[in-house]
C-alpha positions as CSV (number, residue, x, y, z in Angstrom):
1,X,-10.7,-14.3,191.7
2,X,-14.6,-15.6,191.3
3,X,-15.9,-15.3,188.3
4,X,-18.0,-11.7,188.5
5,X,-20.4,-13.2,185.9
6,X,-22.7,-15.7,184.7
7,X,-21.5,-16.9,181.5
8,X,-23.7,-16.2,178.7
9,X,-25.5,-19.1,177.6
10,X,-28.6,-17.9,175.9
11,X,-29.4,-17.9,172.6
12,X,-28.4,-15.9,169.9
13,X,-32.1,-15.7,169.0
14,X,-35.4,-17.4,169.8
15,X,-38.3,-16.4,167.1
16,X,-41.7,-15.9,168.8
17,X,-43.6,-18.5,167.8
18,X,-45.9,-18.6,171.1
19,X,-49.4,-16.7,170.0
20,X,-50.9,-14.5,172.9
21,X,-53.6,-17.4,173.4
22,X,-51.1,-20.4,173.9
23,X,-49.4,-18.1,176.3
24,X,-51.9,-17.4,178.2
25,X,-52.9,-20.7,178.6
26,X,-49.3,-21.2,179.4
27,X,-49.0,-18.8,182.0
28,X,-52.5,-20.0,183.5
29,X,-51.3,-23.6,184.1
30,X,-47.8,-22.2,185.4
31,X,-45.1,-22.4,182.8
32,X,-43.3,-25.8,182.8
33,X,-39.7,-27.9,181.3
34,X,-37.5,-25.4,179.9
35,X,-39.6,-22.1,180.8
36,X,-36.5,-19.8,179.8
37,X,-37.1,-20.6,176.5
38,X,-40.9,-20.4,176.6
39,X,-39.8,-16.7,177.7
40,X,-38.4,-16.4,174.7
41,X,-40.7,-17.4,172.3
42,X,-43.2,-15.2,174.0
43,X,-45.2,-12.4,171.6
44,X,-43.4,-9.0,173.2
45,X,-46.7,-8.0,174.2
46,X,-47.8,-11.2,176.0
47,X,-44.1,-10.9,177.6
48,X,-44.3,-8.1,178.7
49,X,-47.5,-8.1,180.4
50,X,-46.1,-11.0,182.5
51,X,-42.9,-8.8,183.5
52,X,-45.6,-6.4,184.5
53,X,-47.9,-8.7,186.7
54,X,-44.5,-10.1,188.2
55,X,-43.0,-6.2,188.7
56,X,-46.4,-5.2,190.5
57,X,-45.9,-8.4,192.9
58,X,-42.4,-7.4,193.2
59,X,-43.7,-3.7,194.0
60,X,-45.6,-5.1,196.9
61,X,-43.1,-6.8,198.6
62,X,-40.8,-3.7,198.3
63,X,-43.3,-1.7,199.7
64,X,-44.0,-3.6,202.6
65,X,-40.6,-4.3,203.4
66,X,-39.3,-0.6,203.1
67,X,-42.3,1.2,204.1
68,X,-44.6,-1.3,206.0
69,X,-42.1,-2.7,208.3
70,X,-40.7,0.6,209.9
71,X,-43.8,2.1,211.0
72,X,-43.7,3.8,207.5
73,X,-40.0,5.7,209.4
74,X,-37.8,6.7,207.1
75,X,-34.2,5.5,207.7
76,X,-32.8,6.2,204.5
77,X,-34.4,8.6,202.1
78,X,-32.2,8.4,199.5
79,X,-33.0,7.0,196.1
80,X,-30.0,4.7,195.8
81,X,-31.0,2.5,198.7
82,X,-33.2,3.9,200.7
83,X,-37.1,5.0,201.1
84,X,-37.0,7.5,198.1
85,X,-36.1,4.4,195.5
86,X,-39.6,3.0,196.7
87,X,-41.4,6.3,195.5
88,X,-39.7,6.4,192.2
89,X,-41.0,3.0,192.1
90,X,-44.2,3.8,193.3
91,X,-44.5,6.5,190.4
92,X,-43.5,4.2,187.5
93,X,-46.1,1.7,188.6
94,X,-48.7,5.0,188.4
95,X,-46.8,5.9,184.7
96,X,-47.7,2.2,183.7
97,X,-51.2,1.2,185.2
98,X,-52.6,4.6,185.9
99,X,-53.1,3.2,189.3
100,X,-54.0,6.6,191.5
101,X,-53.4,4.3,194.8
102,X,-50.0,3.8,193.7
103,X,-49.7,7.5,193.1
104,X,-51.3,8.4,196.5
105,X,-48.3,5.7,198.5
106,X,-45.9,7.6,196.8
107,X,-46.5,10.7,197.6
108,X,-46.7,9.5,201.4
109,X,-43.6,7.8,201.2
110,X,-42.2,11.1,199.7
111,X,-43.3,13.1,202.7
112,X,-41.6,10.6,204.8
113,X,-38.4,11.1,203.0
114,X,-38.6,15.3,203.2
115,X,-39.0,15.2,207.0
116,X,-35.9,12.8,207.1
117,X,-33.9,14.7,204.3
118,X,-34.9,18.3,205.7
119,X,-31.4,18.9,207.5
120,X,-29.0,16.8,205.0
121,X,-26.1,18.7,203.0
122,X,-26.6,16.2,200.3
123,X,-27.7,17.5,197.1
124,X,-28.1,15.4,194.5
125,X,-31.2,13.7,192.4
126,X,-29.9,9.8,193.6
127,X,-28.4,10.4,197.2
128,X,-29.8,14.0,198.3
129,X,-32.4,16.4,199.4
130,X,-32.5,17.3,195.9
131,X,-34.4,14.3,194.7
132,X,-36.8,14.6,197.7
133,X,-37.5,17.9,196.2
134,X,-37.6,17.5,192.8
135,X,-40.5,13.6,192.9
136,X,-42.1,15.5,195.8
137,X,-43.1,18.3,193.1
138,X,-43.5,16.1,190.1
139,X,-45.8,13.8,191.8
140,X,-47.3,16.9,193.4
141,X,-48.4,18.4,189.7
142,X,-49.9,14.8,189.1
143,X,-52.0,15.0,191.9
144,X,-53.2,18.4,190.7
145,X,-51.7,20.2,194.3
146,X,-50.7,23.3,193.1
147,X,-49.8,24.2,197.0
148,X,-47.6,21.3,197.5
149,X,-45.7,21.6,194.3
150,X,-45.1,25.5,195.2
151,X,-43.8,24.3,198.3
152,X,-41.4,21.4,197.1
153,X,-40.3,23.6,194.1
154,X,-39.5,26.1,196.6
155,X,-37.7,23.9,199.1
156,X,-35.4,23.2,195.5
157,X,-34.6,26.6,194.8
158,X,-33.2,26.9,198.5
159,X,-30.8,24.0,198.6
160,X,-26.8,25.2,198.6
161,X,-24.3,23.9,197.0
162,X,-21.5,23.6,199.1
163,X,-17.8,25.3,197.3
164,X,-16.1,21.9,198.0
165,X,-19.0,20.2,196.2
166,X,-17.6,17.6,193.9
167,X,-18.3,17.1,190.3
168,X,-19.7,13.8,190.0
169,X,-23.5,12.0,189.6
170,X,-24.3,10.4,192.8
171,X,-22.5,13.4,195.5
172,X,-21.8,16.4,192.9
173,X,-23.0,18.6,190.7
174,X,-23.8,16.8,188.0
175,X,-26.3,14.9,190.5
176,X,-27.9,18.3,191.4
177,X,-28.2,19.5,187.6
178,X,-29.9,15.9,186.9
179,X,-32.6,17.0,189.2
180,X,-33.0,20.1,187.5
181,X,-33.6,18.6,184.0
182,X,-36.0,15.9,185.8
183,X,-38.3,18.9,187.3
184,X,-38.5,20.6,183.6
185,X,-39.0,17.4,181.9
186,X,-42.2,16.7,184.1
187,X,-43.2,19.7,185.8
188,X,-43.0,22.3,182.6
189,X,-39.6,23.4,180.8
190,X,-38.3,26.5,182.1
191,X,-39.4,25.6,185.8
192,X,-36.1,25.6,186.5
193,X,-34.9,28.6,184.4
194,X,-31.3,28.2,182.7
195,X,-29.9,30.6,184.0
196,X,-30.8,28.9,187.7
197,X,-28.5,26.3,186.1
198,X,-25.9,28.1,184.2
199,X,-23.4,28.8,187.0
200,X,-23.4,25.1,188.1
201,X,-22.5,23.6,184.3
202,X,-19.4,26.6,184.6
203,X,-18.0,25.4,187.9
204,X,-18.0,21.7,186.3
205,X,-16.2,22.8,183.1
206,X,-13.4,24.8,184.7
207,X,-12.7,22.0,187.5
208,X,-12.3,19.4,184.4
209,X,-10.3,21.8,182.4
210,X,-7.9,22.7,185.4
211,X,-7.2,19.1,186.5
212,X,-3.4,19.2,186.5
213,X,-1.6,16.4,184.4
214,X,-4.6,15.1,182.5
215,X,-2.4,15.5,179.1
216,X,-4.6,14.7,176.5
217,X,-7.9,15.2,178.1
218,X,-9.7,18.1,177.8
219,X,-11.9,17.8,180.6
220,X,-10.9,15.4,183.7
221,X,-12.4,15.2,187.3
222,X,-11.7,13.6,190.7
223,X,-13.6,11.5,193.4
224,X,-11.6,11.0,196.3
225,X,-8.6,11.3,194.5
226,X,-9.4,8.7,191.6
227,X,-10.1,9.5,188.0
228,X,-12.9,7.6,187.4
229,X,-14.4,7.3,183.8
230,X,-17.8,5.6,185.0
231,X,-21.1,6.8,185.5
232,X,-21.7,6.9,189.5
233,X,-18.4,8.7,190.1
234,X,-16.9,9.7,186.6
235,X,-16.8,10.8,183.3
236,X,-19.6,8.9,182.0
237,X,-22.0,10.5,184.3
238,X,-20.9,14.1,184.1
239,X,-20.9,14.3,180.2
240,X,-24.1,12.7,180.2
241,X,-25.3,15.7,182.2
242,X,-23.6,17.9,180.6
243,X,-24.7,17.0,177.2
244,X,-28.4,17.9,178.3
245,X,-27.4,21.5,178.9
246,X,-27.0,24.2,176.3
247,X,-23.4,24.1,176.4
248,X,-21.0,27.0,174.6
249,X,-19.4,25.7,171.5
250,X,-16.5,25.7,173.5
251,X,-17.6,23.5,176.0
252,X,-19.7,21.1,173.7
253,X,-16.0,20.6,171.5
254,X,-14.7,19.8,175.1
255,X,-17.1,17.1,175.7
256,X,-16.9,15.6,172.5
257,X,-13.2,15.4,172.7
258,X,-13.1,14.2,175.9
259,X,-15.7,11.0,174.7
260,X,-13.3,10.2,171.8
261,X,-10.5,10.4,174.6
262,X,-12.5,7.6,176.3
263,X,-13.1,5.7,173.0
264,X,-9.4,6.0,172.3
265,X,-8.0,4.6,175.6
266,X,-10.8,1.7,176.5
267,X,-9.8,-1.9,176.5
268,X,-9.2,-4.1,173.3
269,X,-12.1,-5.8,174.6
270,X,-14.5,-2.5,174.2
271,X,-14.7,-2.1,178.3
272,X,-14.0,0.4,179.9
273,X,-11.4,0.8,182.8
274,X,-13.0,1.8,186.1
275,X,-10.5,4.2,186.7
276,X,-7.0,5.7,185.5
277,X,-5.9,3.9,187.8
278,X,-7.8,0.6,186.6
279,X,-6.1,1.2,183.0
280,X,-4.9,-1.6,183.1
281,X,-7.4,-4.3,184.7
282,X,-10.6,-5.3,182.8
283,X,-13.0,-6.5,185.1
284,X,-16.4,-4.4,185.4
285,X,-18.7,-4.6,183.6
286,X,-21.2,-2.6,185.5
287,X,-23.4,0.4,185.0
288,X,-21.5,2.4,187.9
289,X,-18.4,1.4,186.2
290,X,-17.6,0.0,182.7
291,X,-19.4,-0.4,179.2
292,X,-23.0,-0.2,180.6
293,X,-23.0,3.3,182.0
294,X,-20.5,4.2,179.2
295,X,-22.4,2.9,176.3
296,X,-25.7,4.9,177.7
297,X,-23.7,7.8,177.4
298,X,-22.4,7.6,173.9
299,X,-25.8,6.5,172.9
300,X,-26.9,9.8,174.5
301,X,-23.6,11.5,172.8
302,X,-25.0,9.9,169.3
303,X,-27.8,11.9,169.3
304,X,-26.5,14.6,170.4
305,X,-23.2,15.4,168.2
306,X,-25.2,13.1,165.4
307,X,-21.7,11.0,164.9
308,X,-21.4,7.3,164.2
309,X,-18.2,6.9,165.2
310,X,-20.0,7.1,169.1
311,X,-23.2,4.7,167.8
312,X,-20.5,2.4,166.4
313,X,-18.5,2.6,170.1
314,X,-22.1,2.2,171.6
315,X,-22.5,-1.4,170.0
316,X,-19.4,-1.9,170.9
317,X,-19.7,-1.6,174.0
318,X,-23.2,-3.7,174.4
319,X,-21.2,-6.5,172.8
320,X,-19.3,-6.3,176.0
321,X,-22.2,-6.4,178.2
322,X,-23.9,-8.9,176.4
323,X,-20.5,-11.4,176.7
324,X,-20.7,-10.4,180.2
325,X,-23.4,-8.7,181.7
326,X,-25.1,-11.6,183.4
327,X,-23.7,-10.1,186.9
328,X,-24.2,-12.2,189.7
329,X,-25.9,-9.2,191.5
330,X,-29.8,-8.4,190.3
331,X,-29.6,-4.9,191.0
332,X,-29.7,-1.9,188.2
333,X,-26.0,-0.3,189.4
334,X,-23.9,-3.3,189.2
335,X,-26.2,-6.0,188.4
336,X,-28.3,-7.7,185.4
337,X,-31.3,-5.2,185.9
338,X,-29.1,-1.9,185.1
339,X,-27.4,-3.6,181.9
340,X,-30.4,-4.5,180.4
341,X,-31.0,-0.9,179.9
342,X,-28.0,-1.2,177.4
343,X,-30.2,-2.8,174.9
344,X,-32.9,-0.8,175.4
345,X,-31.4,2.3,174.9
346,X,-30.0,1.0,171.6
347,X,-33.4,-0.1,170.3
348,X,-34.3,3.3,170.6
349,X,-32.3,4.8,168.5
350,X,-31.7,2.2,165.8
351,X,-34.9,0.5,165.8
352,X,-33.2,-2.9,165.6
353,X,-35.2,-5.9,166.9
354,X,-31.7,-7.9,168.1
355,X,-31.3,-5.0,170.7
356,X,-34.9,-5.6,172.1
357,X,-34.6,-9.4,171.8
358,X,-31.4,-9.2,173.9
359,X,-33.0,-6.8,176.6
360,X,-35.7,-9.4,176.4
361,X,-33.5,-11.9,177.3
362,X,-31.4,-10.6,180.2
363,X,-35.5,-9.5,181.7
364,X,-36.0,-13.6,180.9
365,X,-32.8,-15.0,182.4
366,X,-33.9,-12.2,185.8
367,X,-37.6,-13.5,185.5
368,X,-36.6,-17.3,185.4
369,X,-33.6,-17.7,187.5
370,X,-32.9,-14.7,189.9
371,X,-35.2,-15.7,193.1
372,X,-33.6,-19.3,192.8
373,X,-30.0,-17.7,192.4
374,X,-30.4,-15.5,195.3
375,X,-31.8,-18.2,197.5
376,X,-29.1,-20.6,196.7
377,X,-26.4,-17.5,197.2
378,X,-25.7,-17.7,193.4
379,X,-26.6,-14.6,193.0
380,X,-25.7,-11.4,195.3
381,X,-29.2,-9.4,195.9
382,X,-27.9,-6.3,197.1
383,X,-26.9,-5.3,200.4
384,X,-29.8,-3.4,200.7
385,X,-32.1,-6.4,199.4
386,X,-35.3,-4.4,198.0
387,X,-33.8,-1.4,197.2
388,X,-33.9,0.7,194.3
389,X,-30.3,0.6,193.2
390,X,-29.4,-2.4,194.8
391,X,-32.1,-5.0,195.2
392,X,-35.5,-6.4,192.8
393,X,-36.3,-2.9,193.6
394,X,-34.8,-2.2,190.3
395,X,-35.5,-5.4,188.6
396,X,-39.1,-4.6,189.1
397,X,-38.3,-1.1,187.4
398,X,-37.0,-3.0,184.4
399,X,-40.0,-5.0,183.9
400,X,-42.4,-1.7,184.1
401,X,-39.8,0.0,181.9
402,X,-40.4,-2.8,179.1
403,X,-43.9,-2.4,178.8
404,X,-43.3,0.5,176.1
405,X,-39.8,-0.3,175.5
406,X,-39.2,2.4,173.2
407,X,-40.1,4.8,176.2
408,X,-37.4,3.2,178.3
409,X,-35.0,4.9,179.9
410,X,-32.4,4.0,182.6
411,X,-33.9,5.2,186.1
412,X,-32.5,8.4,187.4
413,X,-29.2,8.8,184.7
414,X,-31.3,8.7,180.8
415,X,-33.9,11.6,180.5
């Protein structure tokens, strides 16, 4: 089977010894011989600044190609892949540069994708109407429109769940719940009352506690008859979710158990299987599936439950993804883009500068090599080439994201 990976050849560490002035000399005469180390030695805040120039270019061509070239249609209006991943992108640009034209697209672009998503049954913050709903109203509130974020709000608060609605991130109800915590987090907490929410985190609790034969699991759910343990379709993501709500102490010792279940039953390697069903091959190492969406989720569980045993499985697990993270694929769901986010989320809460150098240096190997790669077919970008999920879509969301690394957080899954 082909190697899924690059193999890791950077450094363990590169001290910054390039001043702001030399780089920007550098970067004004185009950086030359081994640039990926000249990356490296880059001051953060000179790096970063370059990520940023190179994201907004990257925003551009996004644009155009999603928006611009269909008569501003929208095809897909999901966030994964489709029209709505160009808003989200649209707004992190505004977060960043305060730039009210980027704010202004975005909002369009939203409209586009409410027309489109007005009849769909899906439901959730990455794949359904609820995400529609849920920007549409943030970027409403930013606009000051107090109309249009009555109306999207509204348009929320009337989306069904179906009975037969699974459990999981990208379909279920975890997915629908995400968009709840997104509109409190940005439009005002409470906006989404708890009580709105309540009855959705009961129906997930009792389907995980009455899958049959799960022996030692306290909690264990099904996608299309698979027990995944990721974050798209799995564990991972729901007990990410769930850890946001005010759980019973009940339910919180269920979730806890159910990580250390995880913890317990990953690879000697510190990956995770894909699947019960993958127990016993260890080959992702993705954010969908594997130690990057994993290790997001015990940093999340660290701060939750306050336990070092889950920081300690974190690290753990970012050993893993720095080994083997350097995907062949650029996106943020199984590509370089998405596990770079691993680092970052472990800066945050330790404070330690090897976590940012290493983010620093997956964003370096991207920024050097990824446009060559995909040209030559050495890399894979995406199916759906400048998508969010899939494409430099998300690799232009990284570099935004590193501007104020500490405020980073993995699009659509950390809060």
């Amino acid at each position: 089977m082909e190697q899924r990976y690059f193999r890791n050849e950077l450094p363990e560490y590169v001290p910054e010894t390039l001043s702001s002035t030399a780089t920007t000399s550098s970067q004004q005469q185009g950086l030359t011989g081994n640039t990926l180390l000249k990356l490296l030695s880059m001051d953060y805040n000179s790096f970063a600044s370059l990520l940023e120039r190179q994201a907004l270019d990257i925003k551009q061509t996004v644009v155009v190609e999603t928006w611009g070239r269909s008569g501003q249609k929208v095809w897909d209006y999901s966030l994964y892949v489709g029209a709505l991943g160009t808003a989200f992108l649209l707004f992190k640009a505004y977060q960043v540069t305060k730039n009210i034209n980027d704010l202004t697209l975005c909002l369009e672009v939203v409209k586009g994708c409410d027309h489109a998503s007005s009849h769909s049954r899906d439901v959730t913050f990455i794949c359904g109407r609820a995400g529609v709903c849920a920007i549409g109203a943030v970027v409403a509130k930013h606009m000051g429109n107090g109309q249009l974020l009555n109306y999207y709000l509204t348009q929320f608060k009337q989306i069904n769940l179906p009975d037969d609605l699974p459990d999981e991130l990208l379909y279920g109800r975890a997915g629908f719940l995400w968009a709840c915590l997104f509109i409190n987090k940005h439009v005002g907490n409470g906006t989404i009352p708890p009580t709105f929410m309540r009855s959705v985190v009961s129906d997930i609790i009792e389907d995980g506690r009455r899958m049959p034969n799960k022996g030692e699991w306290p909690l264990m759910f099904e996608w299309y008859g698979q027990r995944y343990w990721g974050a798209a379709h799995g564990l991972a993501g729901i007990i990410y979710v769930l850890m946001e709500m005010d759980l019973k102490p009940d339910e919180r010792d269920d979730v806890k158990n159910t990580l250390l279940c995880m913890i317990k039953n990953r690879f000697p390697s510190g990956n995770y299987p894909a699947s019960e069903e993958d127990i016993g091959r260890d080959l992702l190492v993705h954010w969908c599936h594997g130690a990057p969406g994993v290790a997001l989720t015990l940093v999340k569980a660290y701060e939750v439950f306050g336990d070092e045993l889950f920081l300690k499985a974190a690290i753990e697990a970012a050993e893993v993804v720095w080994r083997r993270g350097l995907l062949k694929r650029v996106g943020i769901c199984h590509g370089i883009s998405g596990n770079a986010y691993v680092f970052l989320s472990l800066y945050r809460v330790t404070g330690t500068l090897n976590y940012l150098y290493r983010a620093k240096a997956f964003a370096s190997f991207l920024l050097d090599n990824a446009q060559k790669l995909i040209a030559t077919r050495q890399m894979h970008g995406g199916d759906n080439p400048y998508s969010l999920f899939e494409g430099i879509g998300g690799m232009a969301y990284l570099f935004l994201d590193m501007k104020e690394s500490t405020s980073a957080r993995f699009p659509a899954y950390e809060l």
